[in-house]
PDB file of N, CA, C and O in Angstrom:
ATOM      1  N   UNK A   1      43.549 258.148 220.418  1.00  0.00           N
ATOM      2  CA  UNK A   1      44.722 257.502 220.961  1.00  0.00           C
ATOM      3  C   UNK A   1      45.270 256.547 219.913  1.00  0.00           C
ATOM      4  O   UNK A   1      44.566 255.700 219.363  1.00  0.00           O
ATOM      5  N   UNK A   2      46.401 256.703 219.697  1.00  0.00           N
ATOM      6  CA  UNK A   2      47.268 255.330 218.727  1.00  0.00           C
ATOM      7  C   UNK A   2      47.134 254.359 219.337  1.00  0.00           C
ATOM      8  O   UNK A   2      46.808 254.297 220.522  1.00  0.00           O
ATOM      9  N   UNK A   3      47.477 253.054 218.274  1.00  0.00           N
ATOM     10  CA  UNK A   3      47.380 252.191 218.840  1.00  0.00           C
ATOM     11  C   UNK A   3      48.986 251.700 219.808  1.00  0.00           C
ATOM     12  O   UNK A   3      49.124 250.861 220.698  1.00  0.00           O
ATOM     13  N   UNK A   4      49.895 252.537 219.229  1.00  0.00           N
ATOM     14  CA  UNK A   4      51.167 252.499 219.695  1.00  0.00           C
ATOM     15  C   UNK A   4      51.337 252.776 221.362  1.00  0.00           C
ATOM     16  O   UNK A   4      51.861 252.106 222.252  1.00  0.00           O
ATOM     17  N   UNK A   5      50.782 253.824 221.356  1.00  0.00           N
ATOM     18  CA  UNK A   5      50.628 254.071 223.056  1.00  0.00           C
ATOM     19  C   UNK A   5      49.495 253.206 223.882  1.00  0.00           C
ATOM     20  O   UNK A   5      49.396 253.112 225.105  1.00  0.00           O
ATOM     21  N   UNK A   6      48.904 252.773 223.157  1.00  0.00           N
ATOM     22  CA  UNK A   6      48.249 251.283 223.633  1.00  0.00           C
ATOM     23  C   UNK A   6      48.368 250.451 224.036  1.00  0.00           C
ATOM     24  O   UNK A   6      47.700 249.929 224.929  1.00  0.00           O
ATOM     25  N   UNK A   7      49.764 249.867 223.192  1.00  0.00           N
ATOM     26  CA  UNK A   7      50.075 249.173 223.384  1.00  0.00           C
ATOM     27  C   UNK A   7      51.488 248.639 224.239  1.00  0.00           C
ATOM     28  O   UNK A   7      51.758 247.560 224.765  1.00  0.00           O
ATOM     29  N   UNK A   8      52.156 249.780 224.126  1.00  0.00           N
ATOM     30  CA  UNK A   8      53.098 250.280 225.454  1.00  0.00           C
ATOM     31  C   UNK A   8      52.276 250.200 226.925  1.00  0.00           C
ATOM     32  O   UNK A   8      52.767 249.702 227.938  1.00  0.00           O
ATOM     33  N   UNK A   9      50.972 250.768 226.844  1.00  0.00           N
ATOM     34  CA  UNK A   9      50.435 250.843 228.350  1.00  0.00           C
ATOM     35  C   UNK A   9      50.039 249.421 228.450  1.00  0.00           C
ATOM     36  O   UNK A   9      50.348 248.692 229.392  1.00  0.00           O
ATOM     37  N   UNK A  10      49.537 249.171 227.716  1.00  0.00           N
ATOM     38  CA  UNK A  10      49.040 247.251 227.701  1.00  0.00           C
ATOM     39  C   UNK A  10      50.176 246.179 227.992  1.00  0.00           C
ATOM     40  O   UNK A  10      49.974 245.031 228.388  1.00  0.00           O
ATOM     41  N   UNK A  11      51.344 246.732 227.739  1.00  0.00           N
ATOM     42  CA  UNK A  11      52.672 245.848 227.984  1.00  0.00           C
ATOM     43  C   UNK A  11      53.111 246.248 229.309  1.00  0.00           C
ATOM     44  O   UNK A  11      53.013 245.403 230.199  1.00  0.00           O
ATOM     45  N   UNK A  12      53.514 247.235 229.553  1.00  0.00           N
ATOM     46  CA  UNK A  12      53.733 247.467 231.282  1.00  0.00           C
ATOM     47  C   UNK A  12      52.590 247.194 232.201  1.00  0.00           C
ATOM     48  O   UNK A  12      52.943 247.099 233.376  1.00  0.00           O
ATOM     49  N   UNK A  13      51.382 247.050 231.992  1.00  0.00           N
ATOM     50  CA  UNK A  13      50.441 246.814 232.671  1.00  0.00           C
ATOM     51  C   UNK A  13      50.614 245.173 232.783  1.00  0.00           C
ATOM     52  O   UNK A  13      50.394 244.724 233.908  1.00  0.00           O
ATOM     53  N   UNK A  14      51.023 244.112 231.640  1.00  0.00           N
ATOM     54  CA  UNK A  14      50.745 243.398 231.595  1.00  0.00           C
ATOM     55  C   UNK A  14      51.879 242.288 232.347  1.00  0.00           C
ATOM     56  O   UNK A  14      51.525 241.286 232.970  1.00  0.00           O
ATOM     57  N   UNK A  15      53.262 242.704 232.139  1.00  0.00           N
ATOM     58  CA  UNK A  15      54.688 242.171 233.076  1.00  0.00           C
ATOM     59  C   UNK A  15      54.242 242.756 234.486  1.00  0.00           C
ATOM     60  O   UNK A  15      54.430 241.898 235.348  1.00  0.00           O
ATOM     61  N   UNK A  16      53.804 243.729 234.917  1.00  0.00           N
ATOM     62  CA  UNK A  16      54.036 244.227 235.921  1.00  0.00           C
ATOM     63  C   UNK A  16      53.037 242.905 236.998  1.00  0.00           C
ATOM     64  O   UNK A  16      53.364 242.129 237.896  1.00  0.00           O
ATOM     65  N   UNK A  17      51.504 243.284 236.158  1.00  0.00           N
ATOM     66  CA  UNK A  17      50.863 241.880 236.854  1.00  0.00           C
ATOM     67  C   UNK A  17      51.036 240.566 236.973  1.00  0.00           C
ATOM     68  O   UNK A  17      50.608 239.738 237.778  1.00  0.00           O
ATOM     69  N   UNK A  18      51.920 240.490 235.790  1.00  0.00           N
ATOM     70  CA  UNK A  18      52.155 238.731 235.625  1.00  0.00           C
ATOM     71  C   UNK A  18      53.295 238.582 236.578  1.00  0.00           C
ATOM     72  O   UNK A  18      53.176 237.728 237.456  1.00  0.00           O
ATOM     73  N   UNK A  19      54.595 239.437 236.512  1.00  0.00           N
ATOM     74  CA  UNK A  19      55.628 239.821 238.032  1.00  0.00           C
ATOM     75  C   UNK A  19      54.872 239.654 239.395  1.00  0.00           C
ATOM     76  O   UNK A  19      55.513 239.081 240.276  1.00  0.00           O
ATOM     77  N   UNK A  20      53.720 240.032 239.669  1.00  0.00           N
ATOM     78  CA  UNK A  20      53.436 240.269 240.929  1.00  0.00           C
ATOM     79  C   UNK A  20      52.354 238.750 241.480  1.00  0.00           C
ATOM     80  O   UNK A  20      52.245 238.120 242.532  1.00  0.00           O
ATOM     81  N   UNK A  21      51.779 238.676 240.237  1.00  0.00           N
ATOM     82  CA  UNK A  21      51.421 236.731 240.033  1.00  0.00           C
ATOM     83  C   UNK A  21      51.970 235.603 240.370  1.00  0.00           C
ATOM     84  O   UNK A  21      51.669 234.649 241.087  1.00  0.00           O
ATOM     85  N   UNK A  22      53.325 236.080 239.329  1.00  0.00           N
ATOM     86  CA  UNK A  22      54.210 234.819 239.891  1.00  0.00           C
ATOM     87  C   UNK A  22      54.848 234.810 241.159  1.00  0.00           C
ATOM     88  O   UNK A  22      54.842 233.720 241.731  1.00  0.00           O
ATOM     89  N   UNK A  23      55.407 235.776 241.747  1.00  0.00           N
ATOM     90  CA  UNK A  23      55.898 236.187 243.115  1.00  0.00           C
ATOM     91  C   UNK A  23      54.641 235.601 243.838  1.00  0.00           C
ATOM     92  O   UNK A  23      54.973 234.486 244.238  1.00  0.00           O
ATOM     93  N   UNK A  24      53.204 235.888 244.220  1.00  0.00           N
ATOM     94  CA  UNK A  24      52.688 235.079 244.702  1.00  0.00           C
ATOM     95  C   UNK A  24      52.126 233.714 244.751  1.00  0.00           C
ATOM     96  O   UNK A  24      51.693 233.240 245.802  1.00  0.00           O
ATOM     97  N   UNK A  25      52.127 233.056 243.595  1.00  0.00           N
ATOM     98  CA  UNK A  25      52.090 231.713 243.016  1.00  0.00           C
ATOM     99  C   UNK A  25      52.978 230.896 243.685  1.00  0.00           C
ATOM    100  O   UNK A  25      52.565 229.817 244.110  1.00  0.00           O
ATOM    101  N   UNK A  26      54.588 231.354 243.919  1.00  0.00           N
ATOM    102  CA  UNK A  26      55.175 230.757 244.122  1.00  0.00           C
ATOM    103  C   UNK A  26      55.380 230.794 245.947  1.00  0.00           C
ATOM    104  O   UNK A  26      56.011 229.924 246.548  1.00  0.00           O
ATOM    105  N   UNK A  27      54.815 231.791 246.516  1.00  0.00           N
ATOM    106  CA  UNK A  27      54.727 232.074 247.890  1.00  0.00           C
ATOM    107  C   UNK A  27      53.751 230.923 248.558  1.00  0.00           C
ATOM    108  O   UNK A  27      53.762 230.331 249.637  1.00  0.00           O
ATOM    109  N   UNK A  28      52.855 230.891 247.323  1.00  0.00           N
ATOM    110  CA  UNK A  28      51.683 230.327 248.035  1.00  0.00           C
ATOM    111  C   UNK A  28      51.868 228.916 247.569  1.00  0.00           C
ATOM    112  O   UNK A  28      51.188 228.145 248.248  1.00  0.00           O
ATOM    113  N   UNK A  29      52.361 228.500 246.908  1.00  0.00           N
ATOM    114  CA  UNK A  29      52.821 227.365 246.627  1.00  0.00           C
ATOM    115  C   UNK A  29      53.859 226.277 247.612  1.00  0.00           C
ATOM    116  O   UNK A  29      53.945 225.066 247.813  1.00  0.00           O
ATOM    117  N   UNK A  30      54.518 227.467 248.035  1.00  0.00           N
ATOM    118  CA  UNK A  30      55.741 227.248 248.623  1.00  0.00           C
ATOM    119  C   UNK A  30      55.557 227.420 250.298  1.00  0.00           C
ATOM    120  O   UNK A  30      56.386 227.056 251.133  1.00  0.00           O
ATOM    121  N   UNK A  31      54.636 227.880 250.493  1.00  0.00           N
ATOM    122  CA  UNK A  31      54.400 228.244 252.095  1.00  0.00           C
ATOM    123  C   UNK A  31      52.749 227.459 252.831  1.00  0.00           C
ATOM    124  O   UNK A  31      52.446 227.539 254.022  1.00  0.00           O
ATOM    125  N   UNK A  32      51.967 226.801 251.826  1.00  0.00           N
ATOM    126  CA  UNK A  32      50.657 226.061 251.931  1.00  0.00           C
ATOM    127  C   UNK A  32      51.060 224.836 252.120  1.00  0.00           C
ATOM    128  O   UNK A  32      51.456 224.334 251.069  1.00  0.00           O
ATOM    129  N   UNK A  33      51.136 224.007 253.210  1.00  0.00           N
ATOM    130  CA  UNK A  33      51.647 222.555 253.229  1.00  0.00           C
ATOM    131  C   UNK A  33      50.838 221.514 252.275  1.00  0.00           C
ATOM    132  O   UNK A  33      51.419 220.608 251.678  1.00  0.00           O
ATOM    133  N   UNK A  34      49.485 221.731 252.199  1.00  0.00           N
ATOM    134  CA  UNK A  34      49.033 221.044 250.608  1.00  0.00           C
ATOM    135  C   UNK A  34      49.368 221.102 249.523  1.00  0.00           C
ATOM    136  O   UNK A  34      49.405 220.130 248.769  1.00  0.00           O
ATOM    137  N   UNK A  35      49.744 222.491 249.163  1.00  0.00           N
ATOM    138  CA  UNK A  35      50.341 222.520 247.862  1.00  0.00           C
ATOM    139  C   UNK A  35      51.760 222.633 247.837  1.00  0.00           C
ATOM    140  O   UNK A  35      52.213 223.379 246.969  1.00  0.00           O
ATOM    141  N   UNK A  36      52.551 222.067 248.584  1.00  0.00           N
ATOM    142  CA  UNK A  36      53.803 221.702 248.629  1.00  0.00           C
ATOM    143  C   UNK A  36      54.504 220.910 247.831  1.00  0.00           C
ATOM    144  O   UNK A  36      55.392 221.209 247.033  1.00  0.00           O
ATOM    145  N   UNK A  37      53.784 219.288 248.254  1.00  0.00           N
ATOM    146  CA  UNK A  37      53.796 218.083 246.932  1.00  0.00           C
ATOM    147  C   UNK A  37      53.606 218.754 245.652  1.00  0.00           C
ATOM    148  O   UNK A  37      54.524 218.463 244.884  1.00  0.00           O
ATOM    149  N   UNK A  38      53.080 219.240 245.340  1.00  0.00           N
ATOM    150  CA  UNK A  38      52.898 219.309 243.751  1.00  0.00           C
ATOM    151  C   UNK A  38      53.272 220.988 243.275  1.00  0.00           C
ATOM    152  O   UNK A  38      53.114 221.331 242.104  1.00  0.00           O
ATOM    153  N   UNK A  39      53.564 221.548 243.884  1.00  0.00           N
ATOM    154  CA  UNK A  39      54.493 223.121 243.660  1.00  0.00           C
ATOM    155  C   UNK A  39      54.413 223.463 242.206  1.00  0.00           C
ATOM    156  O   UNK A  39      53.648 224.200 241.584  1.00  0.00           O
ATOM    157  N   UNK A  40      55.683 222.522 241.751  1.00  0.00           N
ATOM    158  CA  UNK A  40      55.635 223.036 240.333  1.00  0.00           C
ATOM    159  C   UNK A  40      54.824 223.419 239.228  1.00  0.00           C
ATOM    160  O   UNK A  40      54.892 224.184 238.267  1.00  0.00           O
ATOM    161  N   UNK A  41      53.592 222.146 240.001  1.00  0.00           N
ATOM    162  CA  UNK A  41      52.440 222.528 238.880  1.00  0.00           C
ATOM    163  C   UNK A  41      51.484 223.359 239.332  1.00  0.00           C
ATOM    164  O   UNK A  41      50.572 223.611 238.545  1.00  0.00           O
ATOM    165  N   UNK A  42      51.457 223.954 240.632  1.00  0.00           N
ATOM    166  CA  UNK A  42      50.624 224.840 240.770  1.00  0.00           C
ATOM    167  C   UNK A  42      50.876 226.135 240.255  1.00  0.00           C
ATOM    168  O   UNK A  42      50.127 226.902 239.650  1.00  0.00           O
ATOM    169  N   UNK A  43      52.375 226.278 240.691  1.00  0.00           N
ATOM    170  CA  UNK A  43      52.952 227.506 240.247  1.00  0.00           C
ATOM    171  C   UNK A  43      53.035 227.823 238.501  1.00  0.00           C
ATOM    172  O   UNK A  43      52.966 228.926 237.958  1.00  0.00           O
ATOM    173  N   UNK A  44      53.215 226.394 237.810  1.00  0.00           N
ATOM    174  CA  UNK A  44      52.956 226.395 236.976  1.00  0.00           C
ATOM    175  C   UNK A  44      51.124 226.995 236.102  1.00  0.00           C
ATOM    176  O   UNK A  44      51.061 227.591 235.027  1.00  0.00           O
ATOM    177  N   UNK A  45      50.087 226.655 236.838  1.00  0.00           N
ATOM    178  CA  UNK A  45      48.873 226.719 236.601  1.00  0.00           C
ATOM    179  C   UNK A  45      48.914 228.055 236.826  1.00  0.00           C
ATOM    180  O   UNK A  45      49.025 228.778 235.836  1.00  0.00           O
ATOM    181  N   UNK A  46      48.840 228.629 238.074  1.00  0.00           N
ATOM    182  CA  UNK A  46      48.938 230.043 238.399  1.00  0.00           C
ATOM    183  C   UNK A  46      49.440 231.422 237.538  1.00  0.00           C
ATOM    184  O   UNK A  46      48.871 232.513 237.587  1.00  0.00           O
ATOM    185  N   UNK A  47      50.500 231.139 236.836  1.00  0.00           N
ATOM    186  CA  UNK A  47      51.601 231.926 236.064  1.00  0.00           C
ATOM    187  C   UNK A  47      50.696 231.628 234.416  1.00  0.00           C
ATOM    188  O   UNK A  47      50.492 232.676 233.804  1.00  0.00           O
ATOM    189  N   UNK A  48      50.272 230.564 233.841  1.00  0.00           N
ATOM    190  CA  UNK A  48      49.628 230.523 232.934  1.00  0.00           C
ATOM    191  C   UNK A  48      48.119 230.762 232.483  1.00  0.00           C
ATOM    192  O   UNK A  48      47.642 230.842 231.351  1.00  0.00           O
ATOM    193  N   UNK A  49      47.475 230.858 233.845  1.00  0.00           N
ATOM    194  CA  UNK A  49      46.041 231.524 233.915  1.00  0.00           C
ATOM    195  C   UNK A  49      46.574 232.979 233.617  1.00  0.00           C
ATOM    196  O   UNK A  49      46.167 233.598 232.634  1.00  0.00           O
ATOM    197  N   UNK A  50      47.505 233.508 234.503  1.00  0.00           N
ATOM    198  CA  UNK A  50      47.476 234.753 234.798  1.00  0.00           C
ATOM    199  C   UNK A  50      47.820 235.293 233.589  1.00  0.00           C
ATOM    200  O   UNK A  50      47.340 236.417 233.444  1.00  0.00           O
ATOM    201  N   UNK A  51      48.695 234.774 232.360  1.00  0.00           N
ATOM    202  CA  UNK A  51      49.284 235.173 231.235  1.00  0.00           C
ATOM    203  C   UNK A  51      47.946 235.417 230.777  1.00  0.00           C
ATOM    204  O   UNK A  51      47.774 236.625 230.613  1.00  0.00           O
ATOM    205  N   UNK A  52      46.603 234.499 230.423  1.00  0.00           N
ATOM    206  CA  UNK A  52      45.836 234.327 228.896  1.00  0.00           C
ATOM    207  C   UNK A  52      45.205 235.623 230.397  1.00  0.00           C
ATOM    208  O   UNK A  52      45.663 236.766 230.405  1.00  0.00           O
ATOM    209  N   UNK A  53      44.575 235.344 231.067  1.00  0.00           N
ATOM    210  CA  UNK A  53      43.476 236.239 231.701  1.00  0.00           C
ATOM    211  C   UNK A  53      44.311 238.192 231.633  1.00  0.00           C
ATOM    212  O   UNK A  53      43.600 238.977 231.005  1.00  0.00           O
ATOM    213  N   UNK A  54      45.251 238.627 232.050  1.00  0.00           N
ATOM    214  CA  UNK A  54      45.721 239.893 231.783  1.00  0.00           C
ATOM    215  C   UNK A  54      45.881 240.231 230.756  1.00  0.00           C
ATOM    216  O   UNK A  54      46.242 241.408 230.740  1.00  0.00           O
ATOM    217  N   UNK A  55      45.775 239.659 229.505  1.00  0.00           N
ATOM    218  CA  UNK A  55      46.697 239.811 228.007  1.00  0.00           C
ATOM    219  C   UNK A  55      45.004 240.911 227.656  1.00  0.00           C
ATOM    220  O   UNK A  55      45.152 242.052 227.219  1.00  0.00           O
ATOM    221  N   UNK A  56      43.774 240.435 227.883  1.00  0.00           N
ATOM    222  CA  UNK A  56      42.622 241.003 227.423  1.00  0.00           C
ATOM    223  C   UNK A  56      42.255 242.466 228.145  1.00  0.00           C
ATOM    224  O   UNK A  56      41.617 243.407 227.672  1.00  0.00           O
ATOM    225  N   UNK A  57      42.938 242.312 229.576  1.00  0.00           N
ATOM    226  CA  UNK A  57      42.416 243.131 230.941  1.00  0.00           C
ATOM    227  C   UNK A  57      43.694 244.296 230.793  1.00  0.00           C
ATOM    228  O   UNK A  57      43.636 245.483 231.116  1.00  0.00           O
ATOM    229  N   UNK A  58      44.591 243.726 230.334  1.00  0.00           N
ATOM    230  CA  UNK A  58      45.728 245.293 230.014  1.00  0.00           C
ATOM    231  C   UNK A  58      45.490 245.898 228.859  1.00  0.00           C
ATOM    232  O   UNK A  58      45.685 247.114 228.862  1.00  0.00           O
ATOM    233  N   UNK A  59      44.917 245.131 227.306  1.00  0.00           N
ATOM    234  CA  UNK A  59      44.864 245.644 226.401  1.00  0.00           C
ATOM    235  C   UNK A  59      43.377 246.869 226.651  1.00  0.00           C
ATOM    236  O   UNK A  59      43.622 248.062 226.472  1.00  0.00           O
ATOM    237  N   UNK A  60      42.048 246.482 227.021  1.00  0.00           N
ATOM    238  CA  UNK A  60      41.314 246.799 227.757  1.00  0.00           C
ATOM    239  C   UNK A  60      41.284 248.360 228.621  1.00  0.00           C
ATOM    240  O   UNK A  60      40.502 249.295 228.448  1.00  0.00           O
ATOM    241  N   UNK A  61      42.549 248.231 229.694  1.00  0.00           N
ATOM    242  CA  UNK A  61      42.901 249.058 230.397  1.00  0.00           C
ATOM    243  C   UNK A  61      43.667 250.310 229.581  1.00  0.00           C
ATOM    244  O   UNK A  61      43.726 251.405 230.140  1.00  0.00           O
ATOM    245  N   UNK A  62      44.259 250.124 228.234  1.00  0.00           N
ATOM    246  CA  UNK A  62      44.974 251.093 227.323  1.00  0.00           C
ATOM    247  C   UNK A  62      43.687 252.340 227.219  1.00  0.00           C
ATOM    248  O   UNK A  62      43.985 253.535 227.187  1.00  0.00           O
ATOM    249  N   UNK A  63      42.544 251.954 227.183  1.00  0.00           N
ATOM    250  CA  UNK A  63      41.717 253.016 226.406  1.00  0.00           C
ATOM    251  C   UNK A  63      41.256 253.560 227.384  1.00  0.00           C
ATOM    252  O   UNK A  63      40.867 254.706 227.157  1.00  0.00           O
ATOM    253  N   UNK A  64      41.005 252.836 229.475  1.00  0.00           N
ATOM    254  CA  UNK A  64      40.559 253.742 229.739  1.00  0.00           C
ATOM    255  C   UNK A  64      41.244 254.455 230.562  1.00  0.00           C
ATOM    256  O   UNK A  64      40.518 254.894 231.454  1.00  0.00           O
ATOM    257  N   UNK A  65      42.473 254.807 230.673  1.00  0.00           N
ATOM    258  CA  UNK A  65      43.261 255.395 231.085  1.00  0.00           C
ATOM    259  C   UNK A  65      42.822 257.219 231.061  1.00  0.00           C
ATOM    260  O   UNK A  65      41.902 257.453 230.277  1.00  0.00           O
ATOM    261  N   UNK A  66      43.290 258.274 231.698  1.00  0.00           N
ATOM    262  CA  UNK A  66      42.800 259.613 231.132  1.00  0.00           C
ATOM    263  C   UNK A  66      43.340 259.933 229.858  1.00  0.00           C
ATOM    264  O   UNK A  66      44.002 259.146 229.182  1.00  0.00           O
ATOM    265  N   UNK A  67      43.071 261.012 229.562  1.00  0.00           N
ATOM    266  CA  UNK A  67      43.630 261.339 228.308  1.00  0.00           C
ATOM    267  C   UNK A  67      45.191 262.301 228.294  1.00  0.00           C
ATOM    268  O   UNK A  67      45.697 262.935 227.368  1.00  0.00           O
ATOM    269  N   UNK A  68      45.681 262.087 229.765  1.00  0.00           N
ATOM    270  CA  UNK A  68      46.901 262.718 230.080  1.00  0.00           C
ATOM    271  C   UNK A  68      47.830 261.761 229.591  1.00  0.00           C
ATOM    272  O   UNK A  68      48.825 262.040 228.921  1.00  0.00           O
ATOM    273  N   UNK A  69      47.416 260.429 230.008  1.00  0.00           N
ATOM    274  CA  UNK A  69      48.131 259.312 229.566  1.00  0.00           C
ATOM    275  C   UNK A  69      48.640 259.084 227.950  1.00  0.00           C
ATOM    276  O   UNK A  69      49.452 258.352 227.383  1.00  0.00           O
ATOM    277  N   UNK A  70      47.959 259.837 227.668  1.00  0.00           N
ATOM    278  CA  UNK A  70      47.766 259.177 226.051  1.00  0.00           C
ATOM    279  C   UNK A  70      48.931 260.097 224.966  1.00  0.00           C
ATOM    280  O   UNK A  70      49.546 259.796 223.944  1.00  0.00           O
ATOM    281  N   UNK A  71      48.813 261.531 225.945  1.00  0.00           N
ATOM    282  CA  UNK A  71      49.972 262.409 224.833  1.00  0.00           C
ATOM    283  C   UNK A  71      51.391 262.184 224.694  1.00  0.00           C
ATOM    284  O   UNK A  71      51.897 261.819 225.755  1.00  0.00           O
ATOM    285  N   UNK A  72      51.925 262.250 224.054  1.00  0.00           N
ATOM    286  CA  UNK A  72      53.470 261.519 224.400  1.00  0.00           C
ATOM    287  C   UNK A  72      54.187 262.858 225.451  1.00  0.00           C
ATOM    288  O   UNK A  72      53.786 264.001 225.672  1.00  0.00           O
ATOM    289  N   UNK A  73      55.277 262.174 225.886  1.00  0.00           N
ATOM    290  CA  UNK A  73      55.924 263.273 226.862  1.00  0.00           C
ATOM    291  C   UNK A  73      56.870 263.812 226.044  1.00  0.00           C
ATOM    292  O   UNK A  73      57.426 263.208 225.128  1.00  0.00           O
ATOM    293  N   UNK A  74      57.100 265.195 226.437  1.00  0.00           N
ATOM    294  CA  UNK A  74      58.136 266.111 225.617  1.00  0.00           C
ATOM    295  C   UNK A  74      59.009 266.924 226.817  1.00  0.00           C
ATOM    296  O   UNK A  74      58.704 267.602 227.798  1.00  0.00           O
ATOM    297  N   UNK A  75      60.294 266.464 226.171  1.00  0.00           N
ATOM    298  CA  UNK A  75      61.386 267.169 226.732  1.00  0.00           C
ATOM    299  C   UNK A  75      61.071 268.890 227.086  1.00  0.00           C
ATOM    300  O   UNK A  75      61.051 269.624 226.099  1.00  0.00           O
ATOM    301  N   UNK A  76      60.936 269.248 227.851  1.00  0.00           N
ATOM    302  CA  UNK A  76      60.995 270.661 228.329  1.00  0.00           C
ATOM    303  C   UNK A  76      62.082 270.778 229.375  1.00  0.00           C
ATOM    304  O   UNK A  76      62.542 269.957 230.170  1.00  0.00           O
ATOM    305  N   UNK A  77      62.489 272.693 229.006  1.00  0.00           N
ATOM    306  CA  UNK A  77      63.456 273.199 230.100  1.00  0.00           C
ATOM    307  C   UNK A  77      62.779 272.752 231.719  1.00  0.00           C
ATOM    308  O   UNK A  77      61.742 272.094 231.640  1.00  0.00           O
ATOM    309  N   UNK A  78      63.138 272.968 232.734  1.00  0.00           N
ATOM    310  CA  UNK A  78      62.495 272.583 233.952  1.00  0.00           C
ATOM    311  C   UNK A  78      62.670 274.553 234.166  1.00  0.00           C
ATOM    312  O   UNK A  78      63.569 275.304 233.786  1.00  0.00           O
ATOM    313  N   UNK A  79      61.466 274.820 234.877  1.00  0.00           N
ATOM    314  CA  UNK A  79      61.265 276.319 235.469  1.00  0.00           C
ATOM    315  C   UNK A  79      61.813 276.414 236.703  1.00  0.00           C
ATOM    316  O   UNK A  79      61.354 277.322 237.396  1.00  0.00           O
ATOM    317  N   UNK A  80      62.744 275.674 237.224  1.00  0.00           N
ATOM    318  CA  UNK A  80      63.675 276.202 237.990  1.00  0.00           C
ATOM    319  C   UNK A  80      65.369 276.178 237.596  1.00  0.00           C
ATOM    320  O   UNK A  80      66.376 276.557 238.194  1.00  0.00           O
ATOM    321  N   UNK A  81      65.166 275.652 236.528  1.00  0.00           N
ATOM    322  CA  UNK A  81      66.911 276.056 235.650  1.00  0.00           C
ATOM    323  C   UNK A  81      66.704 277.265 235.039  1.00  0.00           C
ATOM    324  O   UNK A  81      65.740 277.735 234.434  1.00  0.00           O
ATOM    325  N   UNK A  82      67.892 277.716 235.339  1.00  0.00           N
ATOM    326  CA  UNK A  82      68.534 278.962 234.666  1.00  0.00           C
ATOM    327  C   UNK A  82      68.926 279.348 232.959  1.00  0.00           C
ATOM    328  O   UNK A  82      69.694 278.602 232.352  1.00  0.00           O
ATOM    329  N   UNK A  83      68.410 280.390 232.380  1.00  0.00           N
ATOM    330  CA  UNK A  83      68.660 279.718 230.862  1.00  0.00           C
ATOM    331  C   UNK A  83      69.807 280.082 230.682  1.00  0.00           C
ATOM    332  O   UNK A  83      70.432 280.959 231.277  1.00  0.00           O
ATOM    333  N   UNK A  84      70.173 279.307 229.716  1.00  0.00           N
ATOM    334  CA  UNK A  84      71.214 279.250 228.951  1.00  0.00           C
ATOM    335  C   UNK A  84      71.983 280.570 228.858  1.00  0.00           C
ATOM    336  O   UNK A  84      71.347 281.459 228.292  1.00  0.00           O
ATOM    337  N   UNK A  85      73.196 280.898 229.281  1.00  0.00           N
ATOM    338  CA  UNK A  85      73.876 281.998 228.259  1.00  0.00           C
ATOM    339  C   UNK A  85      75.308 281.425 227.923  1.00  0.00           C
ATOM    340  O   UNK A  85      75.698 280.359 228.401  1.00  0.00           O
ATOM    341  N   UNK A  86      76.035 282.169 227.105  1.00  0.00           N
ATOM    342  CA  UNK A  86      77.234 282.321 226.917  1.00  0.00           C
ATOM    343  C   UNK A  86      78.490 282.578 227.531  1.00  0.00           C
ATOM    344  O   UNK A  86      79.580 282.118 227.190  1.00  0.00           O
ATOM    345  N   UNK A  87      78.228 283.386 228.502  1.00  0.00           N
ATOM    346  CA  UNK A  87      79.223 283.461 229.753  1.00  0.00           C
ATOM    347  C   UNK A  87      79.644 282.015 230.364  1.00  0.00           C
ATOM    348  O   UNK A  87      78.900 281.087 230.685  1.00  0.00           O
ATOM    349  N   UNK A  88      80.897 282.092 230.422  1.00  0.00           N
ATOM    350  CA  UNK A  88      81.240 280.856 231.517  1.00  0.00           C
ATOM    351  C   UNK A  88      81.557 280.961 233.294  1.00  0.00           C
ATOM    352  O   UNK A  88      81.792 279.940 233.940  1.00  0.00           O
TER     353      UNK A  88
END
């Protein structure tokens, strides 16, 4: 496996979790009457654990993916189109 497709899977792996982090960081921040007072910095704490802790756990996740993952995708006809002719 390159390290290129590695690192593509390590990057969508890695927004997608930190997206779904902060969406709850801020739920739970925002909806816990204790952590109300101080919000910003929880949400703040939350969103910055989650950055250093996924950065190791997506790069990680690149290698063990199958090995379907790993070939690049190639444009093919689809087997239910009609080929090509010249006639209009």
């Amino acid at each position: 496996m390159t390290t290129g497709v590695r690192l593509q899977i390590a990057l969508l792996f890695y927004t997608s979790v930190n997206i779904v982090v902060f969406t709850a960081a801020v739920y739970a921040a925002t909806m816990l009457p204790p952590l109300l007072p101080e919000a910003g910095f929880w949400i703040a704490v939350m969103t910055g654990l989650s950055l250093f802790v996924t950065a190791p756990l997506a790069w990680c996740l690149g290698a063990c993916l199958p090995s379907a993952w790993h070939d690049r995708l190639i444009a093919r006809q689809s087997p239910l189109s009609r080929a090509p002719t010249r006639q209009t």
